[in-house]
Z-matrix of the N, CA and C atoms (Angstrom, degrees):
N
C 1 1.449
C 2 1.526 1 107.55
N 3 1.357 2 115.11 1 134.90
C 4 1.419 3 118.74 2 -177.06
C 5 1.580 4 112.64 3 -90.49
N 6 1.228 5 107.00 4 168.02
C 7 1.649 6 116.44 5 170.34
C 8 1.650 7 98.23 6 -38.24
N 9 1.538 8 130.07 7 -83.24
C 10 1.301 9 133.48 8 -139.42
C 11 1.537 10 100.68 9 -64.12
N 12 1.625 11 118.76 10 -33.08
C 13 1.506 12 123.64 11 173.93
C 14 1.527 13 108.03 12 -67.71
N 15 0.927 14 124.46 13 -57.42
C 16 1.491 15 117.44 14 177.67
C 17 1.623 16 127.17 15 -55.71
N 18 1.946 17 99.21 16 -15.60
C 19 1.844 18 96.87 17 179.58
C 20 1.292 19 116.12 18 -100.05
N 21 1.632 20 97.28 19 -8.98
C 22 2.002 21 119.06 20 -179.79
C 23 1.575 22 91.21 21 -68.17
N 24 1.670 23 117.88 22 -57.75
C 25 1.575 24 126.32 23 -157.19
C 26 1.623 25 96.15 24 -53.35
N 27 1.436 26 105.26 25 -48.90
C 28 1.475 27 107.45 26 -139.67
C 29 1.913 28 80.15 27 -88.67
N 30 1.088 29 140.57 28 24.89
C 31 1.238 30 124.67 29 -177.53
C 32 2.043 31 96.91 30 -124.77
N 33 1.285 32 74.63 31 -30.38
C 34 1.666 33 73.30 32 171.53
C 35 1.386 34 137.15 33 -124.61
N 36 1.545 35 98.94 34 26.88
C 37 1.458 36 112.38 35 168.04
C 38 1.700 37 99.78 36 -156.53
N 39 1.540 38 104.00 37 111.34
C 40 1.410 39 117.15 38 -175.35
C 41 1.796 40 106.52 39 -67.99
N 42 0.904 41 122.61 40 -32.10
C 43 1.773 42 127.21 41 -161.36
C 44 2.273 43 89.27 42 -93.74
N 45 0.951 44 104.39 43 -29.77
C 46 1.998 45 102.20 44 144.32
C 47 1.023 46 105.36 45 -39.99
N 48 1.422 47 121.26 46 -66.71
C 49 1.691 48 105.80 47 -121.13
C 50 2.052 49 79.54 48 -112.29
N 51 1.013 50 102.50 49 -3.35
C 52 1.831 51 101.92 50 -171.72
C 53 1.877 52 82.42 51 -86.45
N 54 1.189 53 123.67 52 -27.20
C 55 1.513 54 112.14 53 177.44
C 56 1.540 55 136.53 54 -98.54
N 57 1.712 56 92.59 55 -7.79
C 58 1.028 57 120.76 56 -177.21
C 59 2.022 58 101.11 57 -84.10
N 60 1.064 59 90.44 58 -32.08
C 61 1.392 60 103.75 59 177.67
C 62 1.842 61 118.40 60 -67.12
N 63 1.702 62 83.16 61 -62.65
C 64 1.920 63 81.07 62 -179.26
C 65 1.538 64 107.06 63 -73.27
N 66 1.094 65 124.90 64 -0.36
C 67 1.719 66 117.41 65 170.46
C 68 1.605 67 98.83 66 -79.44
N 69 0.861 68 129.12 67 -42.21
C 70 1.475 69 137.51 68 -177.64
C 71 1.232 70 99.71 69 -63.53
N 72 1.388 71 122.17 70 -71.77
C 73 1.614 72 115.63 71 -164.59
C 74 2.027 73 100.65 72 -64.77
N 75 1.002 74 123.00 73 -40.68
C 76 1.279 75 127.35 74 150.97
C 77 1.833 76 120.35 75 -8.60
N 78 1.099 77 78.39 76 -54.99
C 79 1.701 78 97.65 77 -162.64
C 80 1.686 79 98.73 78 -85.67
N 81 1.090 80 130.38 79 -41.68
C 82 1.608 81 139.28 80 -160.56
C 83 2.067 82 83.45 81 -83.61
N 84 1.437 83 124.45 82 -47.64
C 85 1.048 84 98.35 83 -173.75
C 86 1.609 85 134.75 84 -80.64
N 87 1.558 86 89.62 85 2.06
C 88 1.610 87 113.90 86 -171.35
C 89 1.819 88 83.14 87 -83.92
N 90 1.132 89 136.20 88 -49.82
C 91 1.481 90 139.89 89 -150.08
C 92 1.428 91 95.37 90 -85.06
N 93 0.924 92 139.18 91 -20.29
C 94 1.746 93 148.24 92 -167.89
C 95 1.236 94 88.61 93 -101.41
N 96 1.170 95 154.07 94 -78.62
C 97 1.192 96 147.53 95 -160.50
C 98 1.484 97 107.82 96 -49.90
N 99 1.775 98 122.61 97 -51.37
C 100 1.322 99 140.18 98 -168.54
C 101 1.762 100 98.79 99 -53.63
N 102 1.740 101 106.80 100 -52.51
C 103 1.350 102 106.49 101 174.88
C 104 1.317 103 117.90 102 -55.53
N 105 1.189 104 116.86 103 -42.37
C 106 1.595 105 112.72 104 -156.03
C 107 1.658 106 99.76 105 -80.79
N 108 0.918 107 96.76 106 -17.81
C 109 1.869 108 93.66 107 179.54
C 110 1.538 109 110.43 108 -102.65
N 111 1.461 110 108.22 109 22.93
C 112 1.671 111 106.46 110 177.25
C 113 1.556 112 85.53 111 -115.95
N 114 1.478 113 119.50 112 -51.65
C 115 1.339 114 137.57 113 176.39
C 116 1.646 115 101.23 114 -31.53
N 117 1.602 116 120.84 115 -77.06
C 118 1.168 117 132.24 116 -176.50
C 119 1.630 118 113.16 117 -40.57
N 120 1.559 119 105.97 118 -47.71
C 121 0.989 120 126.09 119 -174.24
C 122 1.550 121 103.87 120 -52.07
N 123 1.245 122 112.90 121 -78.71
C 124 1.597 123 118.14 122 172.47
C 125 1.317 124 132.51 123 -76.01
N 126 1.621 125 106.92 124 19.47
C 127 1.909 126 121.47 125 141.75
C 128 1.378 127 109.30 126 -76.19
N 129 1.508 128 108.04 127 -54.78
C 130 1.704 129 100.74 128 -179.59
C 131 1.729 130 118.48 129 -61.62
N 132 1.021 131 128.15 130 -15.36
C 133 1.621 132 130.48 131 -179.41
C 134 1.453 133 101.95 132 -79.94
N 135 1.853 134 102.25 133 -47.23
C 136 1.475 135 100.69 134 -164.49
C 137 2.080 136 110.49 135 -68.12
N 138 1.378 137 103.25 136 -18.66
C 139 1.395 138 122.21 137 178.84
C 140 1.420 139 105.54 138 -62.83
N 141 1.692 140 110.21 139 -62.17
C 142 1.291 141 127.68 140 -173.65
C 143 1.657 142 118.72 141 -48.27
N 144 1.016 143 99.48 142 -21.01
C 145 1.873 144 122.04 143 -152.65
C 146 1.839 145 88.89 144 -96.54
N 147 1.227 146 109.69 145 -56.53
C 148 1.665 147 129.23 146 -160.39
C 149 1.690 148 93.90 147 -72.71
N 150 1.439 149 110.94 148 -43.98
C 151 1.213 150 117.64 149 -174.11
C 152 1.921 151 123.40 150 -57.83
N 153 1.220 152 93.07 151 -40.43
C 154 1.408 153 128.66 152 -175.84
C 155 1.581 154 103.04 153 -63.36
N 156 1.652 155 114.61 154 -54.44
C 157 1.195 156 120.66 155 -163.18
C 158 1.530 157 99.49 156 -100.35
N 159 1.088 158 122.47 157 -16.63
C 160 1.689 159 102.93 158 167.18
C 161 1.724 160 108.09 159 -85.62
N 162 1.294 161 124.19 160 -12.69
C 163 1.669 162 113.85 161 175.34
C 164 1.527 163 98.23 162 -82.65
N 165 1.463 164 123.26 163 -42.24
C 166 1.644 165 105.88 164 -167.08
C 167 1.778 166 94.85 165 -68.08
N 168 0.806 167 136.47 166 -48.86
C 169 1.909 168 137.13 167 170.64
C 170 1.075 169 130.77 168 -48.87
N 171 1.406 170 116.93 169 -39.69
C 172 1.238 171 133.49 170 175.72
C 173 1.630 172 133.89 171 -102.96
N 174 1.381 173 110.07 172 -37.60
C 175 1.848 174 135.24 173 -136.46
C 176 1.546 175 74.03 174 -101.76
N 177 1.505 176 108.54 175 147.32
C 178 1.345 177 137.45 176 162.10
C 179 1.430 178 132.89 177 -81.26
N 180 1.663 179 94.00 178 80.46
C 181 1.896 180 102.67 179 -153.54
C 182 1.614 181 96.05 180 -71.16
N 183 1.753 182 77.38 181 147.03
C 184 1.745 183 100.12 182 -174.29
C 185 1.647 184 95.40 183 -142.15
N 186 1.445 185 108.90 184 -173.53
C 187 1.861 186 104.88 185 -163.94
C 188 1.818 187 93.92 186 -81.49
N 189 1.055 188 133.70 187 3.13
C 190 1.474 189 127.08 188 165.73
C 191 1.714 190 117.20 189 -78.83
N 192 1.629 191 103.69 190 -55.40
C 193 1.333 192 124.95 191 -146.75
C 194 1.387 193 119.00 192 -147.74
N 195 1.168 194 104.85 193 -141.70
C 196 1.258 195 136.51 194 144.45
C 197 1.467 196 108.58 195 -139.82
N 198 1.487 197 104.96 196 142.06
C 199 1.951 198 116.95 197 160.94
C 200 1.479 199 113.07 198 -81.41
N 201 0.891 200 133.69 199 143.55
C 202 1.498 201 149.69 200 170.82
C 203 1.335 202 121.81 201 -125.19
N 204 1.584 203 132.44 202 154.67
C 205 1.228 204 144.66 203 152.19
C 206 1.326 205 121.75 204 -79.21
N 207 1.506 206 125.00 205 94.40
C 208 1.458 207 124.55 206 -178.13
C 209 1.106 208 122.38 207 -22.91
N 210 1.481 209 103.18 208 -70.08
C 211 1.379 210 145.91 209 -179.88
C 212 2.071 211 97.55 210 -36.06
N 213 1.351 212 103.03 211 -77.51
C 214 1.451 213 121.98 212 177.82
C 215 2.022 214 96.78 213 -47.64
N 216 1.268 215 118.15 214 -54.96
C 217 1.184 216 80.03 215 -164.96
C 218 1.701 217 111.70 216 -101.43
N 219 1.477 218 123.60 217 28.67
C 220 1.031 219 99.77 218 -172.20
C 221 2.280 220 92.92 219 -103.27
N 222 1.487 221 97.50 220 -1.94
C 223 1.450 222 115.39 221 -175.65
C 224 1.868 223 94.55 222 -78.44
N 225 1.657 224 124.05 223 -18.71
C 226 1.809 225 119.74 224 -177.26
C 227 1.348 226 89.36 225 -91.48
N 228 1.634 227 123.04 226 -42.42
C 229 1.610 228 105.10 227 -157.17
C 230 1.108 229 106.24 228 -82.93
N 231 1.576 230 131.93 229 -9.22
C 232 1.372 231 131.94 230 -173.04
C 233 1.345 232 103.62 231 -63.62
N 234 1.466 233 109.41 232 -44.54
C 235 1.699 234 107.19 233 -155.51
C 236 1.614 235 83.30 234 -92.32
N 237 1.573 236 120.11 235 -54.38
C 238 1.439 237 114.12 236 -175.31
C 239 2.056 238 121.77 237 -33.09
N 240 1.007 239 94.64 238 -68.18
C 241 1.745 240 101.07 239 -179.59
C 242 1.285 241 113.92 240 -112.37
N 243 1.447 242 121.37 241 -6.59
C 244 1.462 243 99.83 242 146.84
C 245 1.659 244 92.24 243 119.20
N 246 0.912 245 127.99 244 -36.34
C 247 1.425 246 133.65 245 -159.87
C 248 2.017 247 111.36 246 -66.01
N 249 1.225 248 125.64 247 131.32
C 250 1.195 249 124.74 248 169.56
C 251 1.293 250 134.41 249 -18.53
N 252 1.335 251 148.51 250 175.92
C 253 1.174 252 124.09 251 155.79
C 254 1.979 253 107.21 252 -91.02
N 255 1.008 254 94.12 253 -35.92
C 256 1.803 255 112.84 254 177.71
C 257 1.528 256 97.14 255 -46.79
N 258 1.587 257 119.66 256 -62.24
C 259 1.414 258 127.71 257 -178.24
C 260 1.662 259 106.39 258 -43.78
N 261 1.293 260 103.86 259 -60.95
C 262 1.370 261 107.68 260 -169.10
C 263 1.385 262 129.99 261 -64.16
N 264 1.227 263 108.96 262 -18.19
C 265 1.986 264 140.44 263 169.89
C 266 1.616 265 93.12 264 -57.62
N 267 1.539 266 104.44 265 -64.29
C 268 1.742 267 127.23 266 -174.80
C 269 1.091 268 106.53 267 -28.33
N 270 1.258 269 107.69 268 -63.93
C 271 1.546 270 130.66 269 -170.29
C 272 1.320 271 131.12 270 -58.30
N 273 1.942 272 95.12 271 -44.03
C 274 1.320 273 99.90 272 175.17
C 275 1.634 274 110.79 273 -76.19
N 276 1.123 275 127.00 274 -23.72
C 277 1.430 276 144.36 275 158.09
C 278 1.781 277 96.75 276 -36.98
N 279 0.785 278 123.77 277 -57.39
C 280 1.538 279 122.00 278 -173.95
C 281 0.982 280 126.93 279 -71.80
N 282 1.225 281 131.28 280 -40.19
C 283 1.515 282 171.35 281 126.37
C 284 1.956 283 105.33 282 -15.09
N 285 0.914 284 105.80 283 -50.54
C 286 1.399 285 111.78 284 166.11
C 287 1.706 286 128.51 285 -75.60
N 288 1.130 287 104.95 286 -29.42
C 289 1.711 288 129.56 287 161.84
C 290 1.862 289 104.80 288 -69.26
N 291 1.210 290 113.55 289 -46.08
C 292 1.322 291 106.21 290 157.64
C 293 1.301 292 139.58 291 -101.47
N 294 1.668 293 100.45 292 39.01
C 295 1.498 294 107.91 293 178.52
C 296 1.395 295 138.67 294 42.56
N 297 1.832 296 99.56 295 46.62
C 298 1.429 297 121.06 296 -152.89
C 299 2.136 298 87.44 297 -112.44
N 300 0.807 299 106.94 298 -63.18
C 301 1.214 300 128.43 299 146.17
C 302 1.789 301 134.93 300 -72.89
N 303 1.277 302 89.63 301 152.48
C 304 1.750 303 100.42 302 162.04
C 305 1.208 304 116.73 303 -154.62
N 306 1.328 305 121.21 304 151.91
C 307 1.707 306 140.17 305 -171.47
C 308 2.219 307 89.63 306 -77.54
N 309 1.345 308 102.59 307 130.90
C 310 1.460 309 108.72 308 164.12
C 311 1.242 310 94.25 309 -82.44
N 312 1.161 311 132.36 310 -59.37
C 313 1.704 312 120.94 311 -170.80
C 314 1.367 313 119.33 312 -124.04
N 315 1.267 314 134.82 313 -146.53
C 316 1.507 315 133.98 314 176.05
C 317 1.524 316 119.99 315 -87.22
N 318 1.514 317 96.43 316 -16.52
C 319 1.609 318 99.14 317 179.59
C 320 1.983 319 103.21 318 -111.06
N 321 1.531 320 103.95 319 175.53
C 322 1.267 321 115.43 320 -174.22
C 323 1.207 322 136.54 321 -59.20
N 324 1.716 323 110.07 322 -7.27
C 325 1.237 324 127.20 323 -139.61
C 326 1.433 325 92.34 324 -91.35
N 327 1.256 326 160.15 325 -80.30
C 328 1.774 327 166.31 326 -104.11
C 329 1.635 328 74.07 327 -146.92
N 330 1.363 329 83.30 328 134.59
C 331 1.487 330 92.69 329 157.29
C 332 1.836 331 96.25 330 -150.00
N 333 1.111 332 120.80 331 -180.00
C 334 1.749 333 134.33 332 -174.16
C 335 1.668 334 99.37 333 -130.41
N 336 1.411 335 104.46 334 126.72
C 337 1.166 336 133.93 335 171.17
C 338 2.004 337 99.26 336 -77.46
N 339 0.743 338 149.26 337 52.14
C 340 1.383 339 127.34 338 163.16
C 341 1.111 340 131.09 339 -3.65
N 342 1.766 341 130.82 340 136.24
C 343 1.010 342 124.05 341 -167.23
C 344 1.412 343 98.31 342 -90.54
N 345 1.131 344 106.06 343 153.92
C 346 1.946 345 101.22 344 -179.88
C 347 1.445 346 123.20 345 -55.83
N 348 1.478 347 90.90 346 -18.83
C 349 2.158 348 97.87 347 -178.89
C 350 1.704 349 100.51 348 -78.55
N 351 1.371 350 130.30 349 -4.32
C 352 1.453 351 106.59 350 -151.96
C 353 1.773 352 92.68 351 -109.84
């Protein structure tokens, strides 16, 4: 069906163009979602990556890891790759659920980079 057939239909049959519509908006929210979970997807790598290379440079290697300053490094990756500081908190939040990380104490401050063997 061409452009001029599809603007005749949709001009002269409203329950057309009311379906023609939610297939469309349909479709834009299927593609927004697809992004945001490729997006998300490649915040956490770009985190993982930044994370990695500010503990071997920075982090205070011990037989686990390295220790780090949250604070300190979420102030390199901000400007480094771009990512929030809020984002990067997120992340490390996730990152710790998969035992990528660990909390040195109860507060935010030290955290442990894990070595990839542990």
């Amino acid at each position: 069906m061409n452009a001029s057939a599809v603007e005749h239909q949709q001009a002269g049959n409203q329950a057309f163009a009311q379906n023609l519509g939610k297939l469309h908006s349909g479709r834009l929210r299927e593609a927004n979602q697809i992004i945001s979970d490729v997006l998300s997807h490649d915040r956490r790598n770009m985190v993982i990556g930044a994370l990695y290379s500010y503990a071997r440079d920075w982090g205070e290697k011990n037989y686990r890891g390295a220790v780090i300053d949250v604070d300190q490094f979420c102030k390199w990756a901000s400007s480094t790759i771009g990512v929030g500081s809020k984002d990067l908190r997120d992340v490390l939040h996730e990152l710790q659920k998969d035992k990528i990380v660990e909390r040195e104490n109860a507060g935010d401050v030290k955290w442990t980079v894990l070595n990839k063997n542990n």
